[in-house]
GUKEMAR-503863 format. One record per residue (C-alpha): x, y, z. Coordinates in steps of 0.1 Angstrom, whole numbers, padded with zeros to 4 digits, always signed. Layout:
! GUKEMAR-503863
XYZ ...
This chain:
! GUKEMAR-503863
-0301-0192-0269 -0300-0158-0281 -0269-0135-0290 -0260-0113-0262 -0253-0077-0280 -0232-0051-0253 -0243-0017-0268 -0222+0015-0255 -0248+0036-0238 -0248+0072-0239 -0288+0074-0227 -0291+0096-0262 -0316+0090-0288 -0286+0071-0315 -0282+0039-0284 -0313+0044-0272 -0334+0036-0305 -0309+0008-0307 -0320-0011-0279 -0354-0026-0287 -0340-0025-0326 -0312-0048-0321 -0334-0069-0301 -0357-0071-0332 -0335-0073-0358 -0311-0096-0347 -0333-0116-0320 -0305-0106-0296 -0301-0099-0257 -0293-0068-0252 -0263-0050-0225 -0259-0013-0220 -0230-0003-0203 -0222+0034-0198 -0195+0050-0187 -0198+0086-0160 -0167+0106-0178 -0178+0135-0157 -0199+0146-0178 -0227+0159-0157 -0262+0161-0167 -0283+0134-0158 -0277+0114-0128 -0262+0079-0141 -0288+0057-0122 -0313+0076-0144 -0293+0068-0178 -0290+0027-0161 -0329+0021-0158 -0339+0043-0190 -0315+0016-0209 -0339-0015-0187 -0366+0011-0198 -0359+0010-0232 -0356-0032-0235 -0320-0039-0223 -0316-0072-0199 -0288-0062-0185 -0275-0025-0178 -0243-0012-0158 -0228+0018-0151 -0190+0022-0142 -0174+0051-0127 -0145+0059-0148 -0143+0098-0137 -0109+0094-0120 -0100+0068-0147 -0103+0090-0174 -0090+0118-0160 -0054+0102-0152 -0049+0078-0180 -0065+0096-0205 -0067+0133-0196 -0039+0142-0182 -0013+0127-0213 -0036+0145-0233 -0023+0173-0217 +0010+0165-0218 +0009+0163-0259 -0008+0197-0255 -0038+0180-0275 -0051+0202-0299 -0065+0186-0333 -0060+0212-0359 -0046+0236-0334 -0079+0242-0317 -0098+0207-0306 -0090+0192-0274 -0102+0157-0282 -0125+0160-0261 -0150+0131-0282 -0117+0109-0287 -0100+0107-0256 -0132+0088-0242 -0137+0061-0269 -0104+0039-0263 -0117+0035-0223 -0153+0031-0234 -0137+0000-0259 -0119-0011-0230 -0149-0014-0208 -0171-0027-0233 -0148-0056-0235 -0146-0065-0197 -0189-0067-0200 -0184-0086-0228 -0161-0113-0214 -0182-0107-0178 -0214-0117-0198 -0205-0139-0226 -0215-0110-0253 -0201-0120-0286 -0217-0090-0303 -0203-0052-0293 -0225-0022-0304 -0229+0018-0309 -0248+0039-0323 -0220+0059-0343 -0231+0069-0379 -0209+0061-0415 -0203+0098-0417 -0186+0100-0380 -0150+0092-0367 -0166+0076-0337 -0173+0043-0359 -0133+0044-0366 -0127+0050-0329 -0146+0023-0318 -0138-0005-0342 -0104+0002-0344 -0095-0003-0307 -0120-0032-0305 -0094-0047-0334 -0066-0045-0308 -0082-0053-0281 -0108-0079-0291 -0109-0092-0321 -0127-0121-0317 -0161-0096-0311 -0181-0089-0342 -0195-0055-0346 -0226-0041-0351 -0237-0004-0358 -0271-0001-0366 -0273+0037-0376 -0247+0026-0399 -0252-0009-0409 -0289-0007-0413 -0294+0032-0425 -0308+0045-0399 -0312+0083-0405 -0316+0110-0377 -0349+0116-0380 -0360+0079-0388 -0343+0074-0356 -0365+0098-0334 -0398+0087-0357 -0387+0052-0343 -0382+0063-0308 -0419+0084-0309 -0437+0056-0322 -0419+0031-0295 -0427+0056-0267 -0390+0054-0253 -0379+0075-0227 -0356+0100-0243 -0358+0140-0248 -0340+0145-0284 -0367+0152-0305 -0376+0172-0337 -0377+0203-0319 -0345+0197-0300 -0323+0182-0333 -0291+0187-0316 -0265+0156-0311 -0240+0162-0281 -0213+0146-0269 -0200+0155-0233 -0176+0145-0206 -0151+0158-0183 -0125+0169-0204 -0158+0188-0227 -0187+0192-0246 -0193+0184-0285 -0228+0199-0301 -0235+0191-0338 -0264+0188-0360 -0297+0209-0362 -0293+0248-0374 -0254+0243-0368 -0248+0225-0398 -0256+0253-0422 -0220+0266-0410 -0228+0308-0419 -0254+0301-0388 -0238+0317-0354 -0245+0291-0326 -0269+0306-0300 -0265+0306-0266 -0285+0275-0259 -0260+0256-0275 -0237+0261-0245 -0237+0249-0211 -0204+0244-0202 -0198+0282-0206 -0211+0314-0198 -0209+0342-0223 -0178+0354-0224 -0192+0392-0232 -0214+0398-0198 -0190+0418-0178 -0181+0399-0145 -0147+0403-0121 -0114+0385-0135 -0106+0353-0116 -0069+0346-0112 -0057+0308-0108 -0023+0294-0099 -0018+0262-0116 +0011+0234-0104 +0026+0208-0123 +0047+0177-0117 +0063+0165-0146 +0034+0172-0167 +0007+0165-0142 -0012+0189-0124 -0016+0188-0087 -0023+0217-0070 -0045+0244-0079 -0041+0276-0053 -0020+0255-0033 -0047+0231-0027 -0040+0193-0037 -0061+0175-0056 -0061+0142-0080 -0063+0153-0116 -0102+0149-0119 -0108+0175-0094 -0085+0204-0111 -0102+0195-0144 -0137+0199-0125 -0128+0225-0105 -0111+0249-0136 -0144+0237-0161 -0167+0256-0133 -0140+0286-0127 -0126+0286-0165 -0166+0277-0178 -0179+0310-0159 -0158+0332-0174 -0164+0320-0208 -0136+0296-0217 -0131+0273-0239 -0154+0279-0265 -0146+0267-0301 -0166+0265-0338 -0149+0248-0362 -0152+0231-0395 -0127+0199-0390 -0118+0174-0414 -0130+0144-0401 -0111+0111-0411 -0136+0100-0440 -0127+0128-0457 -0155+0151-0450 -0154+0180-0437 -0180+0191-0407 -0190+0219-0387 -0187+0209-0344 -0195+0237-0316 -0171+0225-0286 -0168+0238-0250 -0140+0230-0228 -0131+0257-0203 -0108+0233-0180 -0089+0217-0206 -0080+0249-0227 -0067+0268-0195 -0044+0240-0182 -0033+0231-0218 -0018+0270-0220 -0012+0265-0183 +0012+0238-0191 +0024+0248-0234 +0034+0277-0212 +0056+0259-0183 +0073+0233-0212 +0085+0268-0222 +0103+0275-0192 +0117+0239-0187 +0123+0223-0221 +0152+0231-0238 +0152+0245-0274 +0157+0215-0295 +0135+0190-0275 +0109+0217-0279 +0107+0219-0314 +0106+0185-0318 +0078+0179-0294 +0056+0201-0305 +0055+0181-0342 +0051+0149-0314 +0023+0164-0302 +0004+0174-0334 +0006+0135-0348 +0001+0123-0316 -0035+0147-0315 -0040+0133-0351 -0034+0093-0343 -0061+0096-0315 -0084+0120-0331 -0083+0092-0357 -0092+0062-0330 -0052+0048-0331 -0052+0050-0293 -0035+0017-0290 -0013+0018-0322 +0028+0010-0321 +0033+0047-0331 +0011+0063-0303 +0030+0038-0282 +0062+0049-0290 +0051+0091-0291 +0043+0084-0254 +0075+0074-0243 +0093+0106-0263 +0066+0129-0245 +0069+0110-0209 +0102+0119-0214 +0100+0154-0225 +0077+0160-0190 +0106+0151-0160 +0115+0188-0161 +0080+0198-0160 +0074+0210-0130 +0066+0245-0116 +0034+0268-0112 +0017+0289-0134 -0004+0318-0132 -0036+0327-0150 -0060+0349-0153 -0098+0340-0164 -0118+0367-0180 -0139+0373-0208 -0136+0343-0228 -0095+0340-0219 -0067+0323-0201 -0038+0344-0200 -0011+0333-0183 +0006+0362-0163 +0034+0344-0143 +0052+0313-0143 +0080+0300-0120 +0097+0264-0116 +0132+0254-0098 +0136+0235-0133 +0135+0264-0151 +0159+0274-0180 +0155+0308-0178 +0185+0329-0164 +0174+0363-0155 +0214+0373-0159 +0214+0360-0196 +0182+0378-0204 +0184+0413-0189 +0196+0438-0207 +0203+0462-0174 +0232+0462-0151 +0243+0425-0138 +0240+0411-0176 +0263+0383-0179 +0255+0374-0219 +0289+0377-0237 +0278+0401-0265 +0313+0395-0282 +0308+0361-0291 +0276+0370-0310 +0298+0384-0341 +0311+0356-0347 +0284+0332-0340 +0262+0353-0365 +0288+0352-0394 +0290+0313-0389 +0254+0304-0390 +0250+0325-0422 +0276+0308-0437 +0258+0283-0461 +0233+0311-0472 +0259+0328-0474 +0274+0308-0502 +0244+0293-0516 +0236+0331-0527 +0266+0338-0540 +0267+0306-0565 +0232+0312-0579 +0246+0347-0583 +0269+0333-0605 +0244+0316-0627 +0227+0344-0634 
């Protein structure tokens, strides 16, 4: 009886080429399963048969959209996820619940082989393998771009001289990477990095330059999770979707970086993601209204490691564990709306309000009705500058 191989399917050239090849080159059955993140495009029945289409004997499709948007989304948002101050995770965030459905189709259909189509040079290979280790480690792995030096371009000579039913070709070399939360484009003309990406390189946003009328958005949270968007309620998913379409039209969202990926090299990724750049300032800006100081500070180094351990596929490490229960705590005082406006490539927030709020309007004014004991700030001032205070004057005395 033949291995049965359960291949993540993105319905791409990388997965696709690696259908009728691992059935080849390992005499293998093979399994597609892919996941609908939200990421629009191609209806998912499409991406199913295309995987039969391609040589696959078995090929599933789950809807995660709602899955991925609460469990993996939203606390995302809540560690005000930004890798390097700017990525959203948008690649990363998916691969844990990809792993975790890969693993159900595995036990469903006896696979003892788990596949994708990441390269050596990617984090997505880390991603993958490393939550398969936690979560499975009885599955061997297989990654035939990697394992068996499969190059881009041998990749889409393959697929031409197979015939498969894909559209990446030499005249389309880009390699993208898109769900709910955003959109990741690399390769082709991008990776000479002094190349400006055009505007066919977007889709998730519209230039942010055509003039067009502001739109403003009210944004609620509770305890970290947003819940109502212009007083309208609605499950995560459908605030993410709704702010990628209002946020995406006026240009949000639209990053070029060179990152430093987690082999060490450094790479150039073009990333649009209108709805999760509004409600991460949406919500950065309502933790300042409701945390206090010191829990503030501390979170926001929380929230960078935390963006590092799953840009770097440690979804299901002790430490990401533990950052979740510091940050779950950090969000019961979240709560309030925000305001935004959306225009020309922005979200600015223009007004915030929360019945949690720290802010005292008679501490802060500085007209009539100020209650701020201005007295007590002499004193204060003279104490905190003590120990500078004296460190300067005994390195004065060594001079």
């Amino acid at each position: 009886m033949s291995d049965k191989v359960v291949l993540a399917y993105s319905g791409g050239l990388d997965t696709s080429v690696a259908i009728p090849y691992l059935a080849e080159k390992m005499d293998a059955e093979v399994v597609c399963v892919a996941l609908d993140l939200g990421q629009g495009g191609e209806d998912m029945e499409v991406i199913r048969k295309r995987a039969m289409d391609c040589g696959a004997v078995e090929s599933i499709v789950v809807d995660a959209k709602e899955e991925f948007a609460a469990d993996f989304c939203v606390p995302a948002l809540q560690a005000n996820a930004l890798y390097m101050d700017r990525y959203p995770l948008v690649s990363s965030l998916s691969r844990p619940l990809i792993v975790k459905h890969l693993v159900s189709a595995a036990r469903r259909f006896g696979g003892t082989i788990v596949s994708h189509g990441c390269t050596g040079k990617g984090n997505d290979q880390v991603r993958f393998e490393a939550g398969l280790a936690a979560l499975a480690p009885d599955l061997q792995v297989i990654a035939p771009a990697r394992d068996f030096a499969w190059t881009r371009d041998k990749a889409i000579e393959y697929a031409e001289a197979k015939g498969l039913p894909i559209e990446t070709s030499k005249k389309n070399p880009f390699s993208i990477d898109q769900n709910l939360w955003g959109r990741a484009v690399e390769t082709g003309f991008l990776e000479d990095i002094w190349n400006g990406p055009t505007e066919e390189v977007y889709s998730y946003t519209a230039d942010p330059a055509q003039p067009r009328p502001a739109d403003e958005v009210v944004i609620a949270f509770e305890e970290g999770v947003p819940v109502r968007i212009d007083g309208r309620a609605l499950t995560p998913f459908q605030i993410v979707d709704e702010l990628n379409r209002r946020a995406g039209a006026q240009g949000v969202g639209r990053i070029d970086m060179v990152e430093d990926r987690l082999v060490g090299i450094k790479s150039r990724e073009v990333y649009e993601a209108p709805g999760a750049i509004a409600l991460i300032a949406a919500h950065m800006e309502l933790e300042n209204v409701t945390v206090e100081r010191d829990l503030a500070r501390f979170k926001r180094g929380v929230d960078q490691r935390w963006s590092e351990l799953v840009y770097d596929g440690l979804w299901f490490s002790p430490l990401k564990s533990a950052l979740d229960a510091l940050i779950a705590e950090a969000q019961k005082h979240v709560s309030g709306e925000v305001r935004m406006t959306l225009h020309g490539g922005r979200a600015t927030v223009t007004g915030r309000r929360s019945e949690k709020s720290l802010y005292d309007f008679s501490l802060a004014t500085y007209d009539t009705g100020d209650t701020f004991d201005q007295s007590l700030a002499k004193g204060f001032v003279q104490l905190f500058s003590l120990p500078a205070k004296i460190a300067a004057g005994r390195d004065a005395k060594r001079a």
